[in-house]
Structure formats: structure tokens, C-alpha cells
PDB file of N, CA, C and O in Angstrom, chain B, residues numbered from 101:
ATOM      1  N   UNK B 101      -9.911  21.443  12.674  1.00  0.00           N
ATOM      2  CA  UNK B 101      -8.880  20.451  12.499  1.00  0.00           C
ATOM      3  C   UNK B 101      -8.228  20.681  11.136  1.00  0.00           C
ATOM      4  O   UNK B 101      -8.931  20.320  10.191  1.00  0.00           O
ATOM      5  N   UNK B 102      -7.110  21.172  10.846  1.00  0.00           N
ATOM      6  CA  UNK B 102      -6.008  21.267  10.059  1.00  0.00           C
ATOM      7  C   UNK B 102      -5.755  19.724   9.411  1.00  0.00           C
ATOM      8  O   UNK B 102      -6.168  18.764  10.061  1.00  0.00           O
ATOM      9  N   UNK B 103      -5.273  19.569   8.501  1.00  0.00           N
ATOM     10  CA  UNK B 103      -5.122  18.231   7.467  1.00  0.00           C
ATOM     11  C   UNK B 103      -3.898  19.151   6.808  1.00  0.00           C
ATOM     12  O   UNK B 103      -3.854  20.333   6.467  1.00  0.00           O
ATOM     13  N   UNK B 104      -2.704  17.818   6.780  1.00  0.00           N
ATOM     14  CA  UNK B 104      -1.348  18.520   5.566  1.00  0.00           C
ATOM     15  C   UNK B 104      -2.112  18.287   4.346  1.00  0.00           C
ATOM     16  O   UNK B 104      -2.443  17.142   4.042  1.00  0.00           O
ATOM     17  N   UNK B 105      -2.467  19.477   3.498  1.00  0.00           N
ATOM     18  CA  UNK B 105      -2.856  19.634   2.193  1.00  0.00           C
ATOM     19  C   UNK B 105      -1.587  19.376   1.126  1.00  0.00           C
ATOM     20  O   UNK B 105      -0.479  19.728   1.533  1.00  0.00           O
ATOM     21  N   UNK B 106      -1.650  18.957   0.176  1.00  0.00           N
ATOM     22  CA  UNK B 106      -0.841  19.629  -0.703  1.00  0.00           C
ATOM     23  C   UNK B 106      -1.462  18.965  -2.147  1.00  0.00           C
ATOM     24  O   UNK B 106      -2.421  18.224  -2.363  1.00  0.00           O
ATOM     25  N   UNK B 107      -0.397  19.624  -3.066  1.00  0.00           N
ATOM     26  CA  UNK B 107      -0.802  19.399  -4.841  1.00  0.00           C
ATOM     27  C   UNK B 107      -0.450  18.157  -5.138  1.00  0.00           C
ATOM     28  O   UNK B 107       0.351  17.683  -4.332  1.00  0.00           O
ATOM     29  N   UNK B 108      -0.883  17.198  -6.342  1.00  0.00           N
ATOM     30  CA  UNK B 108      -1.021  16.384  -7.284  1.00  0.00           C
ATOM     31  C   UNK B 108       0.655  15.884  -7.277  1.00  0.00           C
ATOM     32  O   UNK B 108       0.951  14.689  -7.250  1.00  0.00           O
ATOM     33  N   UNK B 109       2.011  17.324  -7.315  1.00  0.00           N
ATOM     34  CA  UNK B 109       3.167  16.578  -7.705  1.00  0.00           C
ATOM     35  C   UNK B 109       4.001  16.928  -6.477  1.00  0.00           C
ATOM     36  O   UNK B 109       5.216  17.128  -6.491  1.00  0.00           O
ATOM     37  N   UNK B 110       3.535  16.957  -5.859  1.00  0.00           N
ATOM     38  CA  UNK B 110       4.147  16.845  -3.959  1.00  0.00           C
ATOM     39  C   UNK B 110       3.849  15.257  -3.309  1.00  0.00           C
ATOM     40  O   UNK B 110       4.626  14.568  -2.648  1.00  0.00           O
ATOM     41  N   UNK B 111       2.217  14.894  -3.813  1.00  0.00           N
ATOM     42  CA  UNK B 111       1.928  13.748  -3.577  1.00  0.00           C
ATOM     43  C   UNK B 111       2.523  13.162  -4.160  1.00  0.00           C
ATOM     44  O   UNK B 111       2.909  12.132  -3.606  1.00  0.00           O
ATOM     45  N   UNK B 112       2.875  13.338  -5.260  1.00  0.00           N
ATOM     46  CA  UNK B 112       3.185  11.491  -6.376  1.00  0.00           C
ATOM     47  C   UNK B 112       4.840  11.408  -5.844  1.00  0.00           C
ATOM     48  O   UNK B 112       5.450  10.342  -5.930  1.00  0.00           O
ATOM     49  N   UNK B 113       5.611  12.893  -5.182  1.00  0.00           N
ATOM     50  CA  UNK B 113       7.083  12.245  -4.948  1.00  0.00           C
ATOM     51  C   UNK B 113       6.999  11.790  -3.677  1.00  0.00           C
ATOM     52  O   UNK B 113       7.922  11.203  -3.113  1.00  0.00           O
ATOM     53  N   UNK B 114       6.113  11.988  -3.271  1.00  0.00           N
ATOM     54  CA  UNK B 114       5.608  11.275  -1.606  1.00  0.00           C
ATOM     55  C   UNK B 114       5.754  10.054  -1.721  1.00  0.00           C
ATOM     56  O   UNK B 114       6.616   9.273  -1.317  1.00  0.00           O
ATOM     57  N   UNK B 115       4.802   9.940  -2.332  1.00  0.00           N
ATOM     58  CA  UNK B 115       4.422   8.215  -2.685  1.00  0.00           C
ATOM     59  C   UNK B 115       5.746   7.412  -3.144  1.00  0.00           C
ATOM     60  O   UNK B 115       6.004   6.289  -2.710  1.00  0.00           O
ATOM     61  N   UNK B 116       6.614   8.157  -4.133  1.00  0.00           N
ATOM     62  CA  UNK B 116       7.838   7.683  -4.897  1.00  0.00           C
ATOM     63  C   UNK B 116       8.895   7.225  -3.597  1.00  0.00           C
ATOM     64  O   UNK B 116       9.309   6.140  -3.187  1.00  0.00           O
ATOM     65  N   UNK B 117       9.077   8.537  -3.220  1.00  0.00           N
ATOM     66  CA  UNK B 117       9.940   8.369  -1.613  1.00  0.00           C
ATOM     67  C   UNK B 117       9.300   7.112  -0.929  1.00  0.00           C
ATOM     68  O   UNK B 117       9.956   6.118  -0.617  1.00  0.00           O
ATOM     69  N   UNK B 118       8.010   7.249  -0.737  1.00  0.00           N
ATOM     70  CA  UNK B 118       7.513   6.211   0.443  1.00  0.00           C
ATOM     71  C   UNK B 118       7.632   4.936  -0.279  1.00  0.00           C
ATOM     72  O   UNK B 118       7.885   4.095   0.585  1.00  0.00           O
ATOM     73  N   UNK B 119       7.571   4.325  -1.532  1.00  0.00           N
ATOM     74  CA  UNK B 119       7.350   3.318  -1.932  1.00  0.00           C
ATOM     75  C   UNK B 119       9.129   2.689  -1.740  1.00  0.00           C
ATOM     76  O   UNK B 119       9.445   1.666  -1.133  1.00  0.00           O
ATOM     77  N   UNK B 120       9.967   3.541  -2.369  1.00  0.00           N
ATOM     78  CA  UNK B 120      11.145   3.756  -2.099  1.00  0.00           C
ATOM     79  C   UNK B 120      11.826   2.698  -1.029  1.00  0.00           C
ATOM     80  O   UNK B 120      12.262   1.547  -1.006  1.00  0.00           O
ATOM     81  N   UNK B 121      11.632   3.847  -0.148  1.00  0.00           N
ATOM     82  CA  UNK B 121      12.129   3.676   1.562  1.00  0.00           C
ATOM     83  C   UNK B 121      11.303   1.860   1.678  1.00  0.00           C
ATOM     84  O   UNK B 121      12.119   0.961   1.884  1.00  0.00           O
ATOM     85  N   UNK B 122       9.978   1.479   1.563  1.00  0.00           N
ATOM     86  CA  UNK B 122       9.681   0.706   1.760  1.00  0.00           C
ATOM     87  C   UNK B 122      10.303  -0.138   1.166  1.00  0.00           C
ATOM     88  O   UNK B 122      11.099  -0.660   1.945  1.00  0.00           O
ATOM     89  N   UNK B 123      10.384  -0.715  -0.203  1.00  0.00           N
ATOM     90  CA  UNK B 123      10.750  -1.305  -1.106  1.00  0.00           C
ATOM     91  C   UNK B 123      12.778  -1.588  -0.501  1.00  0.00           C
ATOM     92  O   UNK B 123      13.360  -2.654  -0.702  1.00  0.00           O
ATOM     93  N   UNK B 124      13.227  -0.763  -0.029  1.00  0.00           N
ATOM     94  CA  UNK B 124      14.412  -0.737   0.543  1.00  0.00           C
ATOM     95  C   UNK B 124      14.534  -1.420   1.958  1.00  0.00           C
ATOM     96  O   UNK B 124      15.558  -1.941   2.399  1.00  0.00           O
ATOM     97  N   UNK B 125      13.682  -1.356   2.403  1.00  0.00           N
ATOM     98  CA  UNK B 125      13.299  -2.028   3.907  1.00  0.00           C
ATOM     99  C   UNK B 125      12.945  -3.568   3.990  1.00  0.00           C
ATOM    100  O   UNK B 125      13.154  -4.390   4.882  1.00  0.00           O
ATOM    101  N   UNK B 126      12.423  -3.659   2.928  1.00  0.00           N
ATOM    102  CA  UNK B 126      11.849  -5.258   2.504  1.00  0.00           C
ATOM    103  C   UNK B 126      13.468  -5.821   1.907  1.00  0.00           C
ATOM    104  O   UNK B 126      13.938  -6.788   2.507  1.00  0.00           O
ATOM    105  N   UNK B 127      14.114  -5.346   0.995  1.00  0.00           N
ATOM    106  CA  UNK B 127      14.953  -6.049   0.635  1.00  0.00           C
ATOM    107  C   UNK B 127      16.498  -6.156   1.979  1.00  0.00           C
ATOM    108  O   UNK B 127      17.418  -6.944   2.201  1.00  0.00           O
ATOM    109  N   UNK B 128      15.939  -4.702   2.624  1.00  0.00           N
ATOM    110  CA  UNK B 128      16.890  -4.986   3.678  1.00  0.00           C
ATOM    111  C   UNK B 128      16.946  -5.547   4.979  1.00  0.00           C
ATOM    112  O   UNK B 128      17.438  -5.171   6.043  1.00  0.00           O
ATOM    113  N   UNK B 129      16.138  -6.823   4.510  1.00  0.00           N
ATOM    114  CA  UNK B 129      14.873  -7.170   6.323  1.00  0.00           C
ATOM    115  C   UNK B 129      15.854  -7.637   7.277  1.00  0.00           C
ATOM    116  O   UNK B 129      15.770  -7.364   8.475  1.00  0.00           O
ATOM    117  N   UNK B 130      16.864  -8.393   6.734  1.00  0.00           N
ATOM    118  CA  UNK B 130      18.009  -9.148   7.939  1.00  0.00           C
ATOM    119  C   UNK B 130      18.707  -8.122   8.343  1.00  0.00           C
ATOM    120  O   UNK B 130      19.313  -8.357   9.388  1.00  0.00           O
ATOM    121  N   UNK B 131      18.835  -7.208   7.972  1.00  0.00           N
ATOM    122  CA  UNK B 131      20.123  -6.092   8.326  1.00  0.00           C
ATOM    123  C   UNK B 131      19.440  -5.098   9.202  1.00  0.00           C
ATOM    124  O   UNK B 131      19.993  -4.584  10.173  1.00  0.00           O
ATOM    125  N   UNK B 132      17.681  -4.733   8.660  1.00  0.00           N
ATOM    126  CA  UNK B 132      17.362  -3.875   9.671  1.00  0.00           C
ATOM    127  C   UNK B 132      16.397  -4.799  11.095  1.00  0.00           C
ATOM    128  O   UNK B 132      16.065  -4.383  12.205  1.00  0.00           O
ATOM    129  N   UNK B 133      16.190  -6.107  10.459  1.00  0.00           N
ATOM    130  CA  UNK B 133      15.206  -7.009  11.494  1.00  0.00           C
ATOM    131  C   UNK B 133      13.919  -6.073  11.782  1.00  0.00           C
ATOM    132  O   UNK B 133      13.610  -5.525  12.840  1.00  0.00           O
ATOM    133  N   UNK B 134      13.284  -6.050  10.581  1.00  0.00           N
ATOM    134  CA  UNK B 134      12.123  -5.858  10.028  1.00  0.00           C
ATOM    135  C   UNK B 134      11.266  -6.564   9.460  1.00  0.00           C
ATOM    136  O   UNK B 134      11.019  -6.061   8.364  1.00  0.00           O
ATOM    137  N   UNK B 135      10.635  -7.546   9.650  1.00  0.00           N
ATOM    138  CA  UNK B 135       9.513  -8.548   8.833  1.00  0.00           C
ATOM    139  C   UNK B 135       9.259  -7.478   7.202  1.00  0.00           C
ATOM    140  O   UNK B 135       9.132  -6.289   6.910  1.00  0.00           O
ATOM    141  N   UNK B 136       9.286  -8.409   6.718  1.00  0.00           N
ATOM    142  CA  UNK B 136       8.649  -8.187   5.150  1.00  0.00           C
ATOM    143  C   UNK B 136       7.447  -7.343   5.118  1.00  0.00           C
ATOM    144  O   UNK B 136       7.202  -6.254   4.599  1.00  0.00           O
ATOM    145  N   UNK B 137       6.506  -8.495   6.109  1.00  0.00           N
ATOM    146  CA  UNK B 137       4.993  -7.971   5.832  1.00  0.00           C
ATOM    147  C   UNK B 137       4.727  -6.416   6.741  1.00  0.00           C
ATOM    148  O   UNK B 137       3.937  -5.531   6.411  1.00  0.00           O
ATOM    149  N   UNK B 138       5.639  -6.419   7.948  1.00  0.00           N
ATOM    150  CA  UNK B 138       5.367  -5.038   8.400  1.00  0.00           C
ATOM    151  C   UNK B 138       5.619  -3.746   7.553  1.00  0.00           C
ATOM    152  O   UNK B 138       4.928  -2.739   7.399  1.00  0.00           O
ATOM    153  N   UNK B 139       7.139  -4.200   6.935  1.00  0.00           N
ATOM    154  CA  UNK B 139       7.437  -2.970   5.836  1.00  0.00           C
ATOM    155  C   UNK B 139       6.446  -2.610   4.646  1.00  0.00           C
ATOM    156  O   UNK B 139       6.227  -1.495   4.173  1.00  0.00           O
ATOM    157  N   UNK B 140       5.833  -3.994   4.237  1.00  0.00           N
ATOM    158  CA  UNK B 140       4.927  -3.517   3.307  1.00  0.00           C
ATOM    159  C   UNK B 140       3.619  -2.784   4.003  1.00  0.00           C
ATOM    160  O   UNK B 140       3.185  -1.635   3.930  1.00  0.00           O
ATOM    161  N   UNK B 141       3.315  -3.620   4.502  1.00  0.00           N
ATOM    162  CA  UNK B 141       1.963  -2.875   5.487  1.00  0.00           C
ATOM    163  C   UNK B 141       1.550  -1.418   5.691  1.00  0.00           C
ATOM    164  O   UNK B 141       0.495  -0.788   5.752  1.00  0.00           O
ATOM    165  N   UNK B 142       3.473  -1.050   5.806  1.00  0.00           N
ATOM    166  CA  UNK B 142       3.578   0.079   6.330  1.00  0.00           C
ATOM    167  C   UNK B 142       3.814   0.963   5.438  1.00  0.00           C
ATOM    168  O   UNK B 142       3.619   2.159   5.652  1.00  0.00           O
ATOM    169  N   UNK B 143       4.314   0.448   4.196  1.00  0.00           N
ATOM    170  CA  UNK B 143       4.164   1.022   3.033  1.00  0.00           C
ATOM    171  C   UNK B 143       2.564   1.542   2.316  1.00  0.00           C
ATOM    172  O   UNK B 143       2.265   2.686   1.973  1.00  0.00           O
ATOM    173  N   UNK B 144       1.732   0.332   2.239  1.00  0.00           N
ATOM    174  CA  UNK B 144       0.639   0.447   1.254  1.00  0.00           C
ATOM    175  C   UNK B 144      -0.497   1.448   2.396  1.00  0.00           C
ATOM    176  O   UNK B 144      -1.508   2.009   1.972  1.00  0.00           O
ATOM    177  N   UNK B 145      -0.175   1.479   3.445  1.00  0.00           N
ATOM    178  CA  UNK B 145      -1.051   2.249   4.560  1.00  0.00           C
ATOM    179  C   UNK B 145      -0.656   3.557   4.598  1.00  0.00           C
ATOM    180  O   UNK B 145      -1.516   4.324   5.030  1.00  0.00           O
ATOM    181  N   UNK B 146       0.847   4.256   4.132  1.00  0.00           N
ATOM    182  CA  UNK B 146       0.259   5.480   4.085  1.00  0.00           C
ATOM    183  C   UNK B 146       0.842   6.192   2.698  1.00  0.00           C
ATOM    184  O   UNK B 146       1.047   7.403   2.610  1.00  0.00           O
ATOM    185  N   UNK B 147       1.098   5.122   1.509  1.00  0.00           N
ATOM    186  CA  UNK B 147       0.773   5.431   0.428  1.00  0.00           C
ATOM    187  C   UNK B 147      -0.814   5.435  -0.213  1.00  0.00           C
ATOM    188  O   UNK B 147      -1.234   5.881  -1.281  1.00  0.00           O
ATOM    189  N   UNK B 148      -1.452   4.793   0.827  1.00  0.00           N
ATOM    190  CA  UNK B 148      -3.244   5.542   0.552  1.00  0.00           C
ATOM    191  C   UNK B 148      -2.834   6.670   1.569  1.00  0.00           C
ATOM    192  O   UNK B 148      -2.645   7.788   1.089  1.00  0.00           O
ATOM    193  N   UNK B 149      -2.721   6.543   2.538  1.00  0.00           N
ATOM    194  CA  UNK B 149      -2.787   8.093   3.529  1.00  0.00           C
ATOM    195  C   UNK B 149      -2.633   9.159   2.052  1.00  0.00           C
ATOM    196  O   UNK B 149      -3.560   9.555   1.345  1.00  0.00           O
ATOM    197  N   UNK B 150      -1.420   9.390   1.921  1.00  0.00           N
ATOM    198  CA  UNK B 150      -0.940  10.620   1.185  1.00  0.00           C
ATOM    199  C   UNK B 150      -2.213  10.633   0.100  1.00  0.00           C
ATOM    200  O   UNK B 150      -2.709  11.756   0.006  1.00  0.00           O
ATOM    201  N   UNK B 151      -2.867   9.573  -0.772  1.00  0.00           N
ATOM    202  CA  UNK B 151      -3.525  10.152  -2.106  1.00  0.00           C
ATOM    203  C   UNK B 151      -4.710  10.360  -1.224  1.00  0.00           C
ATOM    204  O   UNK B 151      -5.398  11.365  -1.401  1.00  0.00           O
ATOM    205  N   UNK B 152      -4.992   9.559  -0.353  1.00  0.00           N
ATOM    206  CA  UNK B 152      -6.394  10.358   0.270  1.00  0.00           C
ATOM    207  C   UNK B 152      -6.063  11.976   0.246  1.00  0.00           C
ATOM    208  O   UNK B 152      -6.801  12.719  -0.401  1.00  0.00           O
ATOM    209  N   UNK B 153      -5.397  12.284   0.673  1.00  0.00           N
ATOM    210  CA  UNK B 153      -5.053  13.456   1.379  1.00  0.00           C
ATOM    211  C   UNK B 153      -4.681  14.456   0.239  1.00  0.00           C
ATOM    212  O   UNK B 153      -3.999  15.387   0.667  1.00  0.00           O
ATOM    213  N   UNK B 154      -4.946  14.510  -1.097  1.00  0.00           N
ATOM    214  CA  UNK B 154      -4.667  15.023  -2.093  1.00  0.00           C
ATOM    215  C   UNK B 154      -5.844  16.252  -2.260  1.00  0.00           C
ATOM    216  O   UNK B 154      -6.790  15.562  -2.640  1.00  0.00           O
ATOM    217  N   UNK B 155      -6.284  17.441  -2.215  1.00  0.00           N
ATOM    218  CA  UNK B 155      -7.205  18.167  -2.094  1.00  0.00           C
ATOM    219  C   UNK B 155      -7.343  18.317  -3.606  1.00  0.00           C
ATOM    220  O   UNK B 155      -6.409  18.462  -4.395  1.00  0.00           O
ATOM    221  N   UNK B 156      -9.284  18.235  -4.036  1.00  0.00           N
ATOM    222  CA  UNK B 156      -9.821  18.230  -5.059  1.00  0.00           C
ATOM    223  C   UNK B 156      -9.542  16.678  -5.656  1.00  0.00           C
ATOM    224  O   UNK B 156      -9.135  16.533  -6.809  1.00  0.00           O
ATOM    225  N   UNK B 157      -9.803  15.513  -4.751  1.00  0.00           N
ATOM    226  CA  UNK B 157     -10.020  14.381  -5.359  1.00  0.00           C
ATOM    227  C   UNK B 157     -11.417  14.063  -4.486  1.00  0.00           C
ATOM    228  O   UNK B 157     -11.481  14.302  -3.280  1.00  0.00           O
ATOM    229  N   UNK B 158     -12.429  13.542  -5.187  1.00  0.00           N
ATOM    230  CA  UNK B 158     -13.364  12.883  -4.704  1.00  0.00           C
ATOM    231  C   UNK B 158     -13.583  11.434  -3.465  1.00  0.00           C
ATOM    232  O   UNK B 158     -13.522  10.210  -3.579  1.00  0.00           O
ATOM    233  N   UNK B 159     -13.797  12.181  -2.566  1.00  0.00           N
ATOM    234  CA  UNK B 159     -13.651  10.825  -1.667  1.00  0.00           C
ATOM    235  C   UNK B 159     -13.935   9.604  -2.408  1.00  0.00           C
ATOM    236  O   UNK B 159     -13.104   8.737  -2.681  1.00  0.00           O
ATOM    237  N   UNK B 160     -15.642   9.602  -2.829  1.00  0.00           N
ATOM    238  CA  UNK B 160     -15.957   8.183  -3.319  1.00  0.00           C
ATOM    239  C   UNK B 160     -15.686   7.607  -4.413  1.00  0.00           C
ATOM    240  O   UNK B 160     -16.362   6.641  -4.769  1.00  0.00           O
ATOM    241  N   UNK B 161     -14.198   8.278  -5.496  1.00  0.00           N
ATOM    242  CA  UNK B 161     -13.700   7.783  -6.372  1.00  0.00           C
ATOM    243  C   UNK B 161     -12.469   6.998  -5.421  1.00  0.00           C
ATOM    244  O   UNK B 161     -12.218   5.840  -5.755  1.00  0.00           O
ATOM    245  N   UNK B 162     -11.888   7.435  -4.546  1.00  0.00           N
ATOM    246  CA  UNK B 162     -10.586   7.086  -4.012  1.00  0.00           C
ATOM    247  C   UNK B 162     -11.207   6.238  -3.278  1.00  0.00           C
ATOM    248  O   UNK B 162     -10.664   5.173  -3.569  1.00  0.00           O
ATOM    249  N   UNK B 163     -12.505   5.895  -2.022  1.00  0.00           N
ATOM    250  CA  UNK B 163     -12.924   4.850  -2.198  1.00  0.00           C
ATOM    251  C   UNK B 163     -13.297   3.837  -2.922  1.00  0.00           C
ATOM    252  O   UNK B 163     -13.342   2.760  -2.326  1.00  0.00           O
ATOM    253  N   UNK B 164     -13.598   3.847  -4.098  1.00  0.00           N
ATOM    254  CA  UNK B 164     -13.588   2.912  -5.078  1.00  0.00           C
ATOM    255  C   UNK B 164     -12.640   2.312  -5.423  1.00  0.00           C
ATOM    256  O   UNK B 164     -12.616   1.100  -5.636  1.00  0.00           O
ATOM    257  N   UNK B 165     -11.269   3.456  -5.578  1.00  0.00           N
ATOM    258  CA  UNK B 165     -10.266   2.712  -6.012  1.00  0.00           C
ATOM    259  C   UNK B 165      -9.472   2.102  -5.327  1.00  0.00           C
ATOM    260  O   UNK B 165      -8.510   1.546  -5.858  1.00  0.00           O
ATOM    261  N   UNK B 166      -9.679   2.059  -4.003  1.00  0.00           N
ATOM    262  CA  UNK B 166      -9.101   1.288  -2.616  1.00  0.00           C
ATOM    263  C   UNK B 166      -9.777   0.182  -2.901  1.00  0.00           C
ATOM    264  O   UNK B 166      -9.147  -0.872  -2.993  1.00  0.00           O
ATOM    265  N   UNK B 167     -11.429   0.203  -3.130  1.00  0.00           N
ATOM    266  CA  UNK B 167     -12.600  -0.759  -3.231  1.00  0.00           C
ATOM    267  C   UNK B 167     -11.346  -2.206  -3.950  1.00  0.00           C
ATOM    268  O   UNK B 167     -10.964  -3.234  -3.390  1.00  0.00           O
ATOM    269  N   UNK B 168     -11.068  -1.737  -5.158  1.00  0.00           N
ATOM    270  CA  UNK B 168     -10.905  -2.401  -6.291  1.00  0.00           C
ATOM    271  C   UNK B 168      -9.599  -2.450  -5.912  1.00  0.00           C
ATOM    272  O   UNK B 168      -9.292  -3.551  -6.369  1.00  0.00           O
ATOM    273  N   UNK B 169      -8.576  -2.005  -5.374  1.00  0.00           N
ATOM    274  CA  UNK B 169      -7.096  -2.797  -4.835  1.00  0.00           C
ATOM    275  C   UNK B 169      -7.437  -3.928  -3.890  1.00  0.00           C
ATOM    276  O   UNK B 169      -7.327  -5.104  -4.237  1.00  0.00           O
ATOM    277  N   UNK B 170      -7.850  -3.557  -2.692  1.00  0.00           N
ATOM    278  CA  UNK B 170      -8.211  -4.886  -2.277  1.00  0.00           C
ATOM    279  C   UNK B 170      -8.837  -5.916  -2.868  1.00  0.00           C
ATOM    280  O   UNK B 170      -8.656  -7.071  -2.483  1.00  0.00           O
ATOM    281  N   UNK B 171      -9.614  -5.615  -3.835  1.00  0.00           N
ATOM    282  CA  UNK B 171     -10.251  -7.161  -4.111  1.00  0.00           C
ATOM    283  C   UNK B 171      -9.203  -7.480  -4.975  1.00  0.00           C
ATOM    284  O   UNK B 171      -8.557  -8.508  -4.771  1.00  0.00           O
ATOM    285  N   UNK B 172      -8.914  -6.663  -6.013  1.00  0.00           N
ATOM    286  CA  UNK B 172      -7.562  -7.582  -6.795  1.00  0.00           C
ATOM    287  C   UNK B 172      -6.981  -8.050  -5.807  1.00  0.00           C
ATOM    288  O   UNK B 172      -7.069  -9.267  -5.968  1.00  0.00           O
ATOM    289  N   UNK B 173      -6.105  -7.741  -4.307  1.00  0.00           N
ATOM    290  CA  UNK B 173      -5.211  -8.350  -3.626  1.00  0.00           C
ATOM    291  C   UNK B 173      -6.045  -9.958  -3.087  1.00  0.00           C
ATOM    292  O   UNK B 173      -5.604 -11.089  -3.293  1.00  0.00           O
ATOM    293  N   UNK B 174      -7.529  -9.537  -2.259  1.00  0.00           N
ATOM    294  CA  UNK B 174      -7.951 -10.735  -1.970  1.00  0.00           C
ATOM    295  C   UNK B 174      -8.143 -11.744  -3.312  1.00  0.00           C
ATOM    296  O   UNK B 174      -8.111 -12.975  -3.314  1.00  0.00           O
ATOM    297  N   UNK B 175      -8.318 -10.980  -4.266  1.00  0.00           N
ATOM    298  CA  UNK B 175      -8.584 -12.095  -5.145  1.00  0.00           C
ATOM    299  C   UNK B 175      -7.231 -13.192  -5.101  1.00  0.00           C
ATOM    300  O   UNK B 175      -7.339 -14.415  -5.010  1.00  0.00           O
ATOM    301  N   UNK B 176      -6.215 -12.585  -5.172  1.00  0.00           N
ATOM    302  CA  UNK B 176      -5.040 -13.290  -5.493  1.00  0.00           C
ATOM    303  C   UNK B 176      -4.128 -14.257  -4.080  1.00  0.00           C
ATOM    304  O   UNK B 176      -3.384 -15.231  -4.193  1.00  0.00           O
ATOM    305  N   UNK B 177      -4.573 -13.501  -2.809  1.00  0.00           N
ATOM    306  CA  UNK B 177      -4.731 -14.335  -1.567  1.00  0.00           C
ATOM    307  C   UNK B 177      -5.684 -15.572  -1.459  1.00  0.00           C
ATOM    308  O   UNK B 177      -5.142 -16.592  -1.034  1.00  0.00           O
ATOM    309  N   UNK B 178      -6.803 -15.639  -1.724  1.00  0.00           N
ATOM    310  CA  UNK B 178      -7.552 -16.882  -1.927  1.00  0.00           C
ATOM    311  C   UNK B 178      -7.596 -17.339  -2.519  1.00  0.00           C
ATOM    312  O   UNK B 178      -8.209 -18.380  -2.284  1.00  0.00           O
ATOM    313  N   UNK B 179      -6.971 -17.151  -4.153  1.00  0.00           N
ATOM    314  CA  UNK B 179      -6.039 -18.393  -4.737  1.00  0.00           C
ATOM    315  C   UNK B 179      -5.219 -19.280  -4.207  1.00  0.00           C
ATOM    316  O   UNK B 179      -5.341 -20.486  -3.994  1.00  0.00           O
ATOM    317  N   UNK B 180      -4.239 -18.409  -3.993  1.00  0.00           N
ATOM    318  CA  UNK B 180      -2.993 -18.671  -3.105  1.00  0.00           C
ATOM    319  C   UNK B 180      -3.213 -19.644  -2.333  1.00  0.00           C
ATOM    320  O   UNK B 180      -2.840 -20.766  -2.678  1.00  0.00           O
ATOM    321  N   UNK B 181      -3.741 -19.482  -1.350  1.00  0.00           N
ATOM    322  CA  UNK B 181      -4.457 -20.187  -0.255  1.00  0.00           C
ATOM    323  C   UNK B 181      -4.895 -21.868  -0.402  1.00  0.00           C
ATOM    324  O   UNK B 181      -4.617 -22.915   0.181  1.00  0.00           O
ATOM    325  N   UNK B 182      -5.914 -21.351  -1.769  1.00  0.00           N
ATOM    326  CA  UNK B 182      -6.573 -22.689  -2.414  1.00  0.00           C
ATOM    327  C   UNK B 182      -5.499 -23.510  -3.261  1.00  0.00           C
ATOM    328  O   UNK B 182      -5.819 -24.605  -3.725  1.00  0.00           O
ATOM    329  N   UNK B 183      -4.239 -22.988  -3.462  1.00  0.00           N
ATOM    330  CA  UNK B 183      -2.874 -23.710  -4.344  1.00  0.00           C
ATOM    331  C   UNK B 183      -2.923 -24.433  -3.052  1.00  0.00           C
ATOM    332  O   UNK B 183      -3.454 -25.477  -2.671  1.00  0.00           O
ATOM    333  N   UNK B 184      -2.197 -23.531  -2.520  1.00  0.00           N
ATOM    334  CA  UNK B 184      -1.518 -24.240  -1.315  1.00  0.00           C
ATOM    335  C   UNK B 184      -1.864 -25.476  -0.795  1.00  0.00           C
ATOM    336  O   UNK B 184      -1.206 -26.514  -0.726  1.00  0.00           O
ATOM    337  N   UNK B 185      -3.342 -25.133  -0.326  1.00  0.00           N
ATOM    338  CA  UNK B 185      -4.094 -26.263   0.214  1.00  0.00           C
ATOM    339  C   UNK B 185      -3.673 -27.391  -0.579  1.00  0.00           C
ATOM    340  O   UNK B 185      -2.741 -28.122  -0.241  1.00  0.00           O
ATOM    341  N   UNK B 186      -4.366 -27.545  -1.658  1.00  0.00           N
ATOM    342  CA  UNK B 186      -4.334 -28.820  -2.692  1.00  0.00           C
ATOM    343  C   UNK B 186      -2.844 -29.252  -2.649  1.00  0.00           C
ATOM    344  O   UNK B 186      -2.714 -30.476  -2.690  1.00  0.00           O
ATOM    345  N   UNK B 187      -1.661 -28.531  -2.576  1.00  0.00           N
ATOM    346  CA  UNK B 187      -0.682 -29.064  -2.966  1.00  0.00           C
ATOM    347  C   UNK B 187      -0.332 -29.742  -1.218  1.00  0.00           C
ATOM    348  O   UNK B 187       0.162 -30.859  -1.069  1.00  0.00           O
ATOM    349  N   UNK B 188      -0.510 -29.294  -0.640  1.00  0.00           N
ATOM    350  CA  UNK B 188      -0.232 -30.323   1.008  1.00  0.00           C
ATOM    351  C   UNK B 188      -1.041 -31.062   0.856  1.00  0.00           C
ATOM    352  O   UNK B 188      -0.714 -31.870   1.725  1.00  0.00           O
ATOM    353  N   UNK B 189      -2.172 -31.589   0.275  1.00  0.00           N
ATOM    354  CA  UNK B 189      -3.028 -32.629  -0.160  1.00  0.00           C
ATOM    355  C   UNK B 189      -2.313 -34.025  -0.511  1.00  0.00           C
ATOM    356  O   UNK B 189      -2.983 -34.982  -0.896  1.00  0.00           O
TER     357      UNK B 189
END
């Protein structure tokens, strides 16, 4: 099984492009009738694709550092959550 390999500065304009295009999709949601959350979704899912996919990075560092994006994100969702609540209170 073949995997698209490539270098360190192929990835990072990957990512630039992909964040890009996404970031353009979100602000353009009525015009293309695209939900917000799909464009991002679809953003942050294969802006990990591409750095996974970076040859000579350690899986279980890039797991870690996925580890530690999500919890910053949940951390800041179950705040959120717990505002919310209290304020419909």
C-alpha cells in the first residue's frame, strides 16, 4: 500500500491552501450553502491528514499533539456549555 509521501515544505503549503480554501468556505456559507461546522470539520480533518502523512515524524509525537488539540478544544466546549447553561437559568 502506497501513501502520498512528501517533505516538511510541501506539507506546510498544503495545510496553508487547505486552511485557506476552508477559512473561505466558512466566511462564504450563504453563497456556497455550506454549514460552518461542515467546512471546518472538513478543514481540521485533513489538515491532520496531511501532517500525519509527513515522512520522518513520529507517530506517537503527532499523537500527542492531536492528544493535546482536542483537549484544549474540549476544554473550551465544556465551558461553553456550562456558560450557557447558567445563563438560560
Amino acid at each position: 500500500m502506497v501513501f502520498f509521501m512528501f517533505d516538511a515544505s510541501v506539507a506546510s503549503i498544503l495545510v496553508i491552501i487547505i486552511f485557506t480554501v476552508g477559512y473561505c468556505a466558512i466566511i462564504f456559507e450563504h453563497n456556497i450553502k455550506v454549514n460552518k461546522t461542515a467546512s471546518a470539520l472538513l478543514m481540521a480533518v485533513l489538515t491532520w491528514t496531511v501532517l500525519f502523512l509527513i515522512p520522518g515524524h513520529v507517530l506517537s509525537e503527532d499523537m500527542g499533539a492531536l492528544g493535546e488539540h482536542l483537549s484544549s478544544v474540549s476544554q473550551i466546549i465544556f465551558f461553553l456549555l456550562g456558560a450557557m447553561t447558567l445563563v438560560e437559568l
